[in-house]
C-alpha positions as CSV (number, residue, x, y, z in Angstrom):
1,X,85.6,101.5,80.1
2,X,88.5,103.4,79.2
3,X,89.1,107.1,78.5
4,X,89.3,107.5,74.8
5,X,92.7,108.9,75.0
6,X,94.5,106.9,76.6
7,X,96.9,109.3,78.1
8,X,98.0,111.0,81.4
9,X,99.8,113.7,79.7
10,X,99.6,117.0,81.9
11,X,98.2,114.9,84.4
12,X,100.6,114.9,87.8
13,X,100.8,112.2,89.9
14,X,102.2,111.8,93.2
15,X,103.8,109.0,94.3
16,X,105.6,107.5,97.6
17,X,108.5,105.6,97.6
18,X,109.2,106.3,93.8
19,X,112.9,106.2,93.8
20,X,113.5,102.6,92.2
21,X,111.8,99.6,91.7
22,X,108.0,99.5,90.6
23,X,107.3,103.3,91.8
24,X,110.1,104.2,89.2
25,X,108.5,102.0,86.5
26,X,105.0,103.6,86.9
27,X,106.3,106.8,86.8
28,X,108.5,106.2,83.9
29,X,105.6,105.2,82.1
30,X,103.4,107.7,82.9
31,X,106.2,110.6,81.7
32,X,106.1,109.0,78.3
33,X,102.6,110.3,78.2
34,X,104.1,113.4,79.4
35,X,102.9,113.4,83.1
36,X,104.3,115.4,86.0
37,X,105.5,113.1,88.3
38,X,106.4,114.2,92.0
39,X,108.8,111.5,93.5
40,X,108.3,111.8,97.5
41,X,110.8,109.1,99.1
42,X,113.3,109.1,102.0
43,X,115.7,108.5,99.7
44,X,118.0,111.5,98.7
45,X,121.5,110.2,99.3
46,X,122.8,107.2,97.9
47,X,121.9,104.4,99.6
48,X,124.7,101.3,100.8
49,X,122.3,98.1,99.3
50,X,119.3,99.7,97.0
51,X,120.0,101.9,93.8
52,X,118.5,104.9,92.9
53,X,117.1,108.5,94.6
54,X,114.8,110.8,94.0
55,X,117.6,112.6,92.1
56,X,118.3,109.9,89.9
57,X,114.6,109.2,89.6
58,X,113.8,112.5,88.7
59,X,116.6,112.2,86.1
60,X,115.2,109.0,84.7
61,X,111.5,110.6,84.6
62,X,112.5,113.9,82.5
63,X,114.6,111.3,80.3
64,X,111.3,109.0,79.5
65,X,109.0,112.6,78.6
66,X,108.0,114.1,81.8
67,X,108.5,116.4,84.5
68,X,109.6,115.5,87.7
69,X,109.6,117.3,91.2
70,X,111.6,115.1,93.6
71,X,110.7,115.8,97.2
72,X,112.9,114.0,100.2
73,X,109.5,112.7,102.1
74,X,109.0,110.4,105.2
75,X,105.2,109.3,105.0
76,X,104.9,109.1,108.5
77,X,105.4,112.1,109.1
78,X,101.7,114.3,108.9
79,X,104.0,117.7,108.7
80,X,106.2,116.3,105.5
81,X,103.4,115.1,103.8
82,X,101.1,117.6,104.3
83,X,103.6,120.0,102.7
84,X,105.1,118.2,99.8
85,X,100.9,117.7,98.9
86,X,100.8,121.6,99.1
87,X,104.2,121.6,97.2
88,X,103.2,119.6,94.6
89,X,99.8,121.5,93.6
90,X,101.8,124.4,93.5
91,X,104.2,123.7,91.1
92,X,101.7,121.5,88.6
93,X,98.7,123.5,89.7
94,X,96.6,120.2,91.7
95,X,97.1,116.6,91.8
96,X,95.5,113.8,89.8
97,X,96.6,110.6,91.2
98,X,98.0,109.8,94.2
99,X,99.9,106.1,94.3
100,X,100.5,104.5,97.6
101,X,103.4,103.0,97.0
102,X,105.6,102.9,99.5
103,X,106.2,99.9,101.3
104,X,108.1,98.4,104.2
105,X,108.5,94.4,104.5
106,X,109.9,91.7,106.7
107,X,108.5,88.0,106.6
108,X,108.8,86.9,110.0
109,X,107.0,85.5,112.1
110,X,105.4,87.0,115.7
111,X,108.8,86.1,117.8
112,X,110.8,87.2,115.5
113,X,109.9,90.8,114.7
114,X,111.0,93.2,116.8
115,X,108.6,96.2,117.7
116,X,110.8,98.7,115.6
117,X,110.2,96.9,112.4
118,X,106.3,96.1,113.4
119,X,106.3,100.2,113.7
120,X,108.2,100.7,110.6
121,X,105.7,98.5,108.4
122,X,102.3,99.5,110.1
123,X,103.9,103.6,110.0
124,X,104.7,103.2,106.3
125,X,102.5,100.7,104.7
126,X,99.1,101.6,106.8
127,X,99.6,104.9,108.5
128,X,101.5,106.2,105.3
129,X,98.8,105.1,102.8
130,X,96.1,106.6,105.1
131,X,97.9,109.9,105.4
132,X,98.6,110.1,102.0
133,X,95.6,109.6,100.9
134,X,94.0,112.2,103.4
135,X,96.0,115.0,102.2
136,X,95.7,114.4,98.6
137,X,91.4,114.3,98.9
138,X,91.1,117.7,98.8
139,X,93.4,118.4,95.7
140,X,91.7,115.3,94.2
141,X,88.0,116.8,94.7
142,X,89.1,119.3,92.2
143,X,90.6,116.7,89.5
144,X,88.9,115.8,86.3
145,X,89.7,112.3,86.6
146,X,91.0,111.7,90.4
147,X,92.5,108.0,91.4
148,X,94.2,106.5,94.1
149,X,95.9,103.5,93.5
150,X,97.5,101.3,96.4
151,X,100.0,98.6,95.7
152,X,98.8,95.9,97.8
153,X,96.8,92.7,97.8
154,X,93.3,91.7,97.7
155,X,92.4,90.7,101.4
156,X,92.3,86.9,102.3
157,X,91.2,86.0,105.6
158,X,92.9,82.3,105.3
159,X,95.2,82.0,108.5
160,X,97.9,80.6,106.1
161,X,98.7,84.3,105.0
162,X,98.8,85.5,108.4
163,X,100.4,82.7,110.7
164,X,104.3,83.1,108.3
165,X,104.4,87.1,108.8
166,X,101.5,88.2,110.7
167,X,103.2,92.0,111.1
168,X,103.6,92.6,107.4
169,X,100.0,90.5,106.7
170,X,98.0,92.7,108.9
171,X,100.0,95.9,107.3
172,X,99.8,95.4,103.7
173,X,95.9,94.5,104.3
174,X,95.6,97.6,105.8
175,X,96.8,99.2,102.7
176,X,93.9,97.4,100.6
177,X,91.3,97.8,103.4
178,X,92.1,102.1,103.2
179,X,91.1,101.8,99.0
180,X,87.9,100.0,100.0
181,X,87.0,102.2,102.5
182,X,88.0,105.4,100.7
183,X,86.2,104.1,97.2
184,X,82.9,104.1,99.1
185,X,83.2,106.9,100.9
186,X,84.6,109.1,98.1
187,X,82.2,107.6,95.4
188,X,79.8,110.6,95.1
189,X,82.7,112.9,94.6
190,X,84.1,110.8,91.6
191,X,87.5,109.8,93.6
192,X,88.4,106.0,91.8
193,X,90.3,104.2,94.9
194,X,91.6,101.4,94.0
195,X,94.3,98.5,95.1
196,X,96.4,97.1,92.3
197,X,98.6,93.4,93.3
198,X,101.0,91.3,90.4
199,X,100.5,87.2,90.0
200,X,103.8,87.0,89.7
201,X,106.8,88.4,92.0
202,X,108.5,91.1,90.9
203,X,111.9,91.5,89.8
204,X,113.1,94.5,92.6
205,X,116.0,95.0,94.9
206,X,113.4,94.2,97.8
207,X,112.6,91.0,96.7
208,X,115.9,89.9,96.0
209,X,117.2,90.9,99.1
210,X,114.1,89.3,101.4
211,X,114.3,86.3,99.7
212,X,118.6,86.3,99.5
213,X,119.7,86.5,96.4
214,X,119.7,86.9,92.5
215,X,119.0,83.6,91.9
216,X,115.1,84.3,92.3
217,X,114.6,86.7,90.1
218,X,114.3,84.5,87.0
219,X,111.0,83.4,88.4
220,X,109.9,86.8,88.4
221,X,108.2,89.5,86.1
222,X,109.9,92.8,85.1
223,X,108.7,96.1,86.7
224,X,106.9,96.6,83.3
225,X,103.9,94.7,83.6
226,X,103.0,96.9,86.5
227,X,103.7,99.9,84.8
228,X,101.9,98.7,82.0
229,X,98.5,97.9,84.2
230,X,98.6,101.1,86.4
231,X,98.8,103.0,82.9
232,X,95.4,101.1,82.3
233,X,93.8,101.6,84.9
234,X,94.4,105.4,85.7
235,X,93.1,106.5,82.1
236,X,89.7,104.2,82.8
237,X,86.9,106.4,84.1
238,X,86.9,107.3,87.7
239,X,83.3,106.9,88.1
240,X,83.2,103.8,86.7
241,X,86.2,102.0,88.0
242,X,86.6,102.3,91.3
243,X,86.8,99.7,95.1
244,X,88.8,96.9,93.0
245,X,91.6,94.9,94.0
246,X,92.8,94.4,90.9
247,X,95.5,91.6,89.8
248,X,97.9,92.7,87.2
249,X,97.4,90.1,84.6
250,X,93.1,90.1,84.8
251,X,93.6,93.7,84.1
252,X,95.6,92.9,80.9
253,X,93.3,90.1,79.9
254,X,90.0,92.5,80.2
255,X,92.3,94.5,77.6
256,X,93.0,91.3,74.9
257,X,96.5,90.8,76.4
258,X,97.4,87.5,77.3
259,X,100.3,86.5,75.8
260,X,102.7,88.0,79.1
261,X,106.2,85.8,78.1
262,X,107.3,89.5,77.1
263,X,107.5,90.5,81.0
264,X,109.5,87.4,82.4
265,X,113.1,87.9,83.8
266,X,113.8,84.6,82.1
267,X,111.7,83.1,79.3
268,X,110.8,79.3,80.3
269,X,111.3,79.6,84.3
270,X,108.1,78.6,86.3
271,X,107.1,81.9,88.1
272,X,107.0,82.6,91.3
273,X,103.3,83.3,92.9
274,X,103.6,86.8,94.6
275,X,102.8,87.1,98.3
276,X,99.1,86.4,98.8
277,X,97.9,84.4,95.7
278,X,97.6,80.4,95.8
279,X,97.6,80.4,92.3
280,X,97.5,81.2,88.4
281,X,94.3,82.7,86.4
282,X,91.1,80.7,86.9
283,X,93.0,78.9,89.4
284,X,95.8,77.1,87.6
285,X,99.2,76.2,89.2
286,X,100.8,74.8,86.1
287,X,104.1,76.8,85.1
288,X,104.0,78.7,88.8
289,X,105.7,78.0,92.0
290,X,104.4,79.4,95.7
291,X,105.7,81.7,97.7
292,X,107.8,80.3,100.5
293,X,105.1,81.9,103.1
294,X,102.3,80.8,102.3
295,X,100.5,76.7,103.1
């Protein structure tokens, strides 16, 4: 059940690693409404590979309807987080929704990833969604329609996930395991947790980078369909929609929308299965390709 209004005007919404990519594209859509968007990412001076910063995404926020508070934030660290939190609630008067966003990646296997990048992924992807989510409870407590919403993947025990990338596997369940555990704990105060994953990869600097080039991307889906879904789900009812792992294009189904060629990178190309998922809706594999991690 949805709210009747659809909206997430005056609503503000916090989230990490927001400077480009999918974070941008939430936010952007979520300014439309006329949300206030606070952009916590490292990401203040222009980086050598990825565009965007939280300048620029600030920029692009207050362009699309909203306000924006840009905050240079590591999530690992409890001091920085804890006081862009109090930051935030100051400036907007409490927090709404918190999205963990933020994410760190490298698909290699056991041998082949150095302890600095095994620290990197579990401090940002599990440490960082667990802190975040900590420090935003008690603002949330006091919102009329409170979410979290974690970008990461419903949880699959089949070794094939975990024997390409067992480092990033065991971080980005983490990230799904912290909604589950938070959604039941936070029930009775009204707190929706929830973990939100696409079918399809997603056309981002990250992905063409990990996977080595733009060639790729016209098996992907544009930023949009996740900006589209997150809109969804953070106007349903926080009492009643709450501990799912949610997968982008079921959301838009349960909403009548299944016609999806309007998010493809390239109209016709078969799409590329995300990390995680074996296959298409009710378990088709015709017009998709895996993911080269997965058996």
């Amino acid at each position: 059940m949805a709210d009747a209004a659809r909206t997430l005007k005056g609503k503000t919404i916090f989230i990490s690693g927001g400077s480009r990519g999918i974070g941008l594209a939430i936010a952007k859509r979520a300014a439309a409404d006329g949300a206030n968007i606070i952009i916590a990412a490292k990401t203040a001076d222009p980086h050598p590979k990825l565009p965007g910063t939280i300048y620029t995404a600030a920029k692009e926020i207050e362009e699309a309807g909203g306000k924006a508070l840009p905050l240079q934030v590591d999530i690992r660290y409890e001091d920085q987080v804890e006081a862009a939190m109090a930051k935030a609630a100051e400036t907007f008067g409490g927090i709404d929704v918190l999205i963990n966003n933020a994410s760190a990646v490298s698909i290699t296997g056991t041998l082949e990833t150095s302890m600095k990048k095994f620290d990197l992924m579990h401090g940002i992807n599990l440490r960082g969604t667990y802190l975040c989510s900590q420090k935003a409870l008690p603002y949330l407590k006091k919102a009329s329609n409170p979410h979290i919403l974690n970008l990461s993947p419903p949880p699959d025990l089949s070794p094939k996930w975990f024997a390409p990338c067992l480092a990033y596997t065991m971080a980005k369940y983490g990230m799904s395991f912290c909604a589950m555990g938070i959604a039941a704990e936070f029930k009775k105060d009204g707190i929706a947790a929830n973990a939100l994953w696409p079918r399809t990869a997603i056309a981002t600097a990250a992905i063409e980078f990990e996977l080595g080039g733009k060639s790729i991307l016209k098996h992907c889906r544009t930023p949009a369909i996740l900006a589209d879904v997150a809109h969804i789900i953070l106007t349903r009812l926080s009492r009643e929609a709450t501990g799912n792992f949610y997968i982008d294009d079921e959301v838009l189904a349960q909403e009548g929308i299944t016609d999806l060629s309007g998010y493809a990178v390239q109209a016709g190309q078969p799409l590329l299965l995300d990390f995680f998922l074996s296959s298409g809706p009710g378990g088709t594999t015709d017009g998709f390709i895996q993911f080269p991690m997965g058996g």
